[in-house]
C-alpha atoms as an extended CHARMM CRD file, in Angstrom:
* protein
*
        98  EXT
         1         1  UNK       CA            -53.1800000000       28.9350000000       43.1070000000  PROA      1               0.0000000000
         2         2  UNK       CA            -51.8940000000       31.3790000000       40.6930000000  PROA      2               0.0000000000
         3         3  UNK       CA            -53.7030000000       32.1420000000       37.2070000000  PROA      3               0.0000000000
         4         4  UNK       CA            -52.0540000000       32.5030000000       33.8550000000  PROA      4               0.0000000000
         5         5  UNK       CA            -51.9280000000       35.1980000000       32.1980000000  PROA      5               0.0000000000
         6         6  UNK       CA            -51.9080000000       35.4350000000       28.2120000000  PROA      6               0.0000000000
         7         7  UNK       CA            -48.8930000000       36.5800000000       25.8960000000  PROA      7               0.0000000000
         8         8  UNK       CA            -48.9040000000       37.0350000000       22.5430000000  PROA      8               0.0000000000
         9         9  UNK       CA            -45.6370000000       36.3140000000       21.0920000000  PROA      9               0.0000000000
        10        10  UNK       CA            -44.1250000000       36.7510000000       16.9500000000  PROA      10              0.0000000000
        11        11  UNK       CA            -42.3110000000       33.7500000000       14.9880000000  PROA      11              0.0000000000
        12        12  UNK       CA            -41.6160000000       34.1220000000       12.0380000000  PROA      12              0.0000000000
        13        13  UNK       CA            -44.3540000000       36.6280000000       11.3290000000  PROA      13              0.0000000000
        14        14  UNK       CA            -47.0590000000       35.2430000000       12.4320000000  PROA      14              0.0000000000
        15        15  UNK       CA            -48.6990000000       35.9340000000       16.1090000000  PROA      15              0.0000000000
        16        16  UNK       CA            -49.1820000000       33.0850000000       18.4860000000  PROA      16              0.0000000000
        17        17  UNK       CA            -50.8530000000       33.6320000000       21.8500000000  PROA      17              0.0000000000
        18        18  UNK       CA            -49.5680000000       31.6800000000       24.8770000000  PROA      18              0.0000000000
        19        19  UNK       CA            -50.7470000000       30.5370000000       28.3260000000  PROA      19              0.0000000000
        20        20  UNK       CA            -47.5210000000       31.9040000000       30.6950000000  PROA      20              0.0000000000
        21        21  UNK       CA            -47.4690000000       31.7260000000       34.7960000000  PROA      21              0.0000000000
        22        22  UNK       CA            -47.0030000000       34.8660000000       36.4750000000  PROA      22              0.0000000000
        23        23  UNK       CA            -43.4990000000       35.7160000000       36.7730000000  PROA      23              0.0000000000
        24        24  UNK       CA            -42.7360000000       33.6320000000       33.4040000000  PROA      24              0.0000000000
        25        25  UNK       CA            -43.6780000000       36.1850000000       30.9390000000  PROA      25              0.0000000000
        26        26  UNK       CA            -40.1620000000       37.7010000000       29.9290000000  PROA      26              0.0000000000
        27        27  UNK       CA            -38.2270000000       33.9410000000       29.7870000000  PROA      27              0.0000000000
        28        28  UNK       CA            -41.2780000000       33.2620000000       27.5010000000  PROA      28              0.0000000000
        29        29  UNK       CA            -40.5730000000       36.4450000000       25.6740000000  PROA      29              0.0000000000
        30        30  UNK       CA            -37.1280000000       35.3760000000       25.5420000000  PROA      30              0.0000000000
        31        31  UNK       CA            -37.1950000000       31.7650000000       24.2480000000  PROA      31              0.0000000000
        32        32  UNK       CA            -40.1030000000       33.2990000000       21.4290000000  PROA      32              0.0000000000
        33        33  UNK       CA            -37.1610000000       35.6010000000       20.2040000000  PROA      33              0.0000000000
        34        34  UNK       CA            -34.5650000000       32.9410000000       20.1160000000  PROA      34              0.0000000000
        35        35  UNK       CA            -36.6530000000       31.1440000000       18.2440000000  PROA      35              0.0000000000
        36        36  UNK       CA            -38.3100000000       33.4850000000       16.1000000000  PROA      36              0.0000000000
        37        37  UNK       CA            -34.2650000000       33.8570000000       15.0720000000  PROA      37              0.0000000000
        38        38  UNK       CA            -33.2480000000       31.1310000000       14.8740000000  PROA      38              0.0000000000
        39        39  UNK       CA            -36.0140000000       29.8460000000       12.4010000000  PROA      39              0.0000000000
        40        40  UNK       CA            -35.0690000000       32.8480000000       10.2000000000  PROA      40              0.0000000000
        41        41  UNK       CA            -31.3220000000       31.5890000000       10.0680000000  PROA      41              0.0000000000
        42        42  UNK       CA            -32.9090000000       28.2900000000        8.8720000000  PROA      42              0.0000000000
        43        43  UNK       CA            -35.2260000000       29.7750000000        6.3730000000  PROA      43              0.0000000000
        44        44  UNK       CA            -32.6880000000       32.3760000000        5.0710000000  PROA      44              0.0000000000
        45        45  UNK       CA            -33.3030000000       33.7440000000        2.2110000000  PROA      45              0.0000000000
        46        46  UNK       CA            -36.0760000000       31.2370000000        0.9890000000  PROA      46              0.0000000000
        47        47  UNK       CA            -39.0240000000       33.0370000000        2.1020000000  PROA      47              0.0000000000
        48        48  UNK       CA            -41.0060000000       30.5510000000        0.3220000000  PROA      48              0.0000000000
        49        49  UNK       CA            -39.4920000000       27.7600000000        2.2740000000  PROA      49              0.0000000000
        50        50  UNK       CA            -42.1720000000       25.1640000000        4.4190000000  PROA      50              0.0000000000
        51        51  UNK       CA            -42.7520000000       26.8050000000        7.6570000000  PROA      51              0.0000000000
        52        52  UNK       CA            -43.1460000000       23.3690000000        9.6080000000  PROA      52              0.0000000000
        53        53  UNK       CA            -39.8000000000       22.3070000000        7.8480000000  PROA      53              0.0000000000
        54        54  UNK       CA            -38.2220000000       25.6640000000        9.2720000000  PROA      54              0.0000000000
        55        55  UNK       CA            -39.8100000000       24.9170000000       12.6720000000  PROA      55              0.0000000000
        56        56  UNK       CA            -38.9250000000       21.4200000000       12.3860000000  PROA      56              0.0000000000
        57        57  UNK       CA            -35.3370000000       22.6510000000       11.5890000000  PROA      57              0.0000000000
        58        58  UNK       CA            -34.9580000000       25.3220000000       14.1440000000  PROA      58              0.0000000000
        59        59  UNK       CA            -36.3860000000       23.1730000000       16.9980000000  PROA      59              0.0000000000
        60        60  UNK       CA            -33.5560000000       20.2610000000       15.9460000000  PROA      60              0.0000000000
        61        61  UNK       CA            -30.6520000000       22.9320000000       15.7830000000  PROA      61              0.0000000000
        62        62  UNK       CA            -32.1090000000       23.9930000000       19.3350000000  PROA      62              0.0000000000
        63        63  UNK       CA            -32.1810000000       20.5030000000       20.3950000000  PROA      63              0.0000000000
        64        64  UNK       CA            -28.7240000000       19.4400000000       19.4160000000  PROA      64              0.0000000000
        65        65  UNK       CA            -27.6060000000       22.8110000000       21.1400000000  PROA      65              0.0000000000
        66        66  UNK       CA            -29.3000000000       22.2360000000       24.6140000000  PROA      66              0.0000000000
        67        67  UNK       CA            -27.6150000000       18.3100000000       24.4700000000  PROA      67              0.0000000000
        68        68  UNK       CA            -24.1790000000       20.0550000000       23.3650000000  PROA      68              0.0000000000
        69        69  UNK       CA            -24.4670000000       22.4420000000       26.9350000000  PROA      69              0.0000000000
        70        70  UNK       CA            -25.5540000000       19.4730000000       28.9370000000  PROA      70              0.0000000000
        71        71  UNK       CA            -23.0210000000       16.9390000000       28.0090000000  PROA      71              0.0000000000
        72        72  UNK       CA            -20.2780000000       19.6460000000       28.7320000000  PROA      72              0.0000000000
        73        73  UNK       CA            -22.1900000000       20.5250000000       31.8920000000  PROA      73              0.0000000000
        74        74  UNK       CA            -21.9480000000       17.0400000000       32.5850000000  PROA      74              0.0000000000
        75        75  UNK       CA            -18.2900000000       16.9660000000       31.6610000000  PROA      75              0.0000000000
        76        76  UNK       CA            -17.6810000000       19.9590000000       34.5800000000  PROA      76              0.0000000000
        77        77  UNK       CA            -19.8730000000       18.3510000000       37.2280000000  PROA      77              0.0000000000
        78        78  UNK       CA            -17.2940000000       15.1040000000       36.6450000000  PROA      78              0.0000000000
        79        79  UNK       CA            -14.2400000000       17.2120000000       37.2470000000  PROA      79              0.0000000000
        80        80  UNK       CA            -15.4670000000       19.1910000000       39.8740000000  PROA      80              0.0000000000
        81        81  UNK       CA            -16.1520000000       16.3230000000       41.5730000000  PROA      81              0.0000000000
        82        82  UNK       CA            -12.7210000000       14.5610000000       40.6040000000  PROA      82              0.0000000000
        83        83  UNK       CA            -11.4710000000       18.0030000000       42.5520000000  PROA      83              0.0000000000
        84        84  UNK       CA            -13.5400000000       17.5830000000       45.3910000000  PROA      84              0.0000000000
        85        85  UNK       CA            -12.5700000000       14.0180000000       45.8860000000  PROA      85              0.0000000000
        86        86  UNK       CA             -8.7530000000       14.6680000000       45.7750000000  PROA      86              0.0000000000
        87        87  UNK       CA             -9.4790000000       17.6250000000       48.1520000000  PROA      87              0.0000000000
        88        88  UNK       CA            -11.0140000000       15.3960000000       50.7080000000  PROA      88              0.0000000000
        89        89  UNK       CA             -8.5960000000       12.8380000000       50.2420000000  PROA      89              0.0000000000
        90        90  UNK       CA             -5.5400000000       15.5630000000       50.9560000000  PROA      90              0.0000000000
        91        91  UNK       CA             -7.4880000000       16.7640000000       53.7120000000  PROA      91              0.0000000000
        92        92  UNK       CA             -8.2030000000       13.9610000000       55.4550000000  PROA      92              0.0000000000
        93        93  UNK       CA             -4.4240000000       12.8740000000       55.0440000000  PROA      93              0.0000000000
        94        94  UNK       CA             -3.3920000000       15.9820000000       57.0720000000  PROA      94              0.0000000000
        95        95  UNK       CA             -5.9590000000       15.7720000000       59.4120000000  PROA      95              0.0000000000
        96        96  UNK       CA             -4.6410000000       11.9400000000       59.9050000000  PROA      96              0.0000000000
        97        97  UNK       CA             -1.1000000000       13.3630000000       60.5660000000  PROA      97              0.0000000000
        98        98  UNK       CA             -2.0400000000       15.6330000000       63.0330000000  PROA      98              0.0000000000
């Protein structure tokens, strides 16, 4: 069994420290700075803005982001296998004729 090791990661200025497998560190790294950005884009220019609003924010934009990639992954997966289908289905007519 593998321990964690211990990251400390920046949002928004302020330093949060994080519990990471080995081997997980930079996608950790990764997904603080994505976030650390986009809860600036949220906040803008209002540095005085509610930082649990922000976070709230940022985290829904995220959200609806992640749903947007699955539903078109979903979308490719249905073609693809549309294509596989009609492949088989020409395939098996040659074989058939042979």
């Amino acid at each position: 069994m593998s321990a964690n090791e211990t990251v400390s990661v920046h949002i928004l200025d302020r330093e949060y420290t994080v519990g990471v497998e080995p081997g997980e560190r930079n996608g950790l790294m990764a997904a603080a700075k994505l976030l650390d950005g986009k809860m600036r884009e949220v906040r803008g220019d209002n540095r005085m803005a509610a930082v649990d609003r922000v976070a709230v924010l940022a985290a829904l934009n995220l959200a609806h982001e992640l749903q947007q990639l699955r539903d078109a992954n979903s979308s490719r997966e249905r073609e693809l296998a549309r294509a596989i289908d009609g492949l088989q289905h020409k395939l098996d007519s040659v074989l058939d004729g042979l």
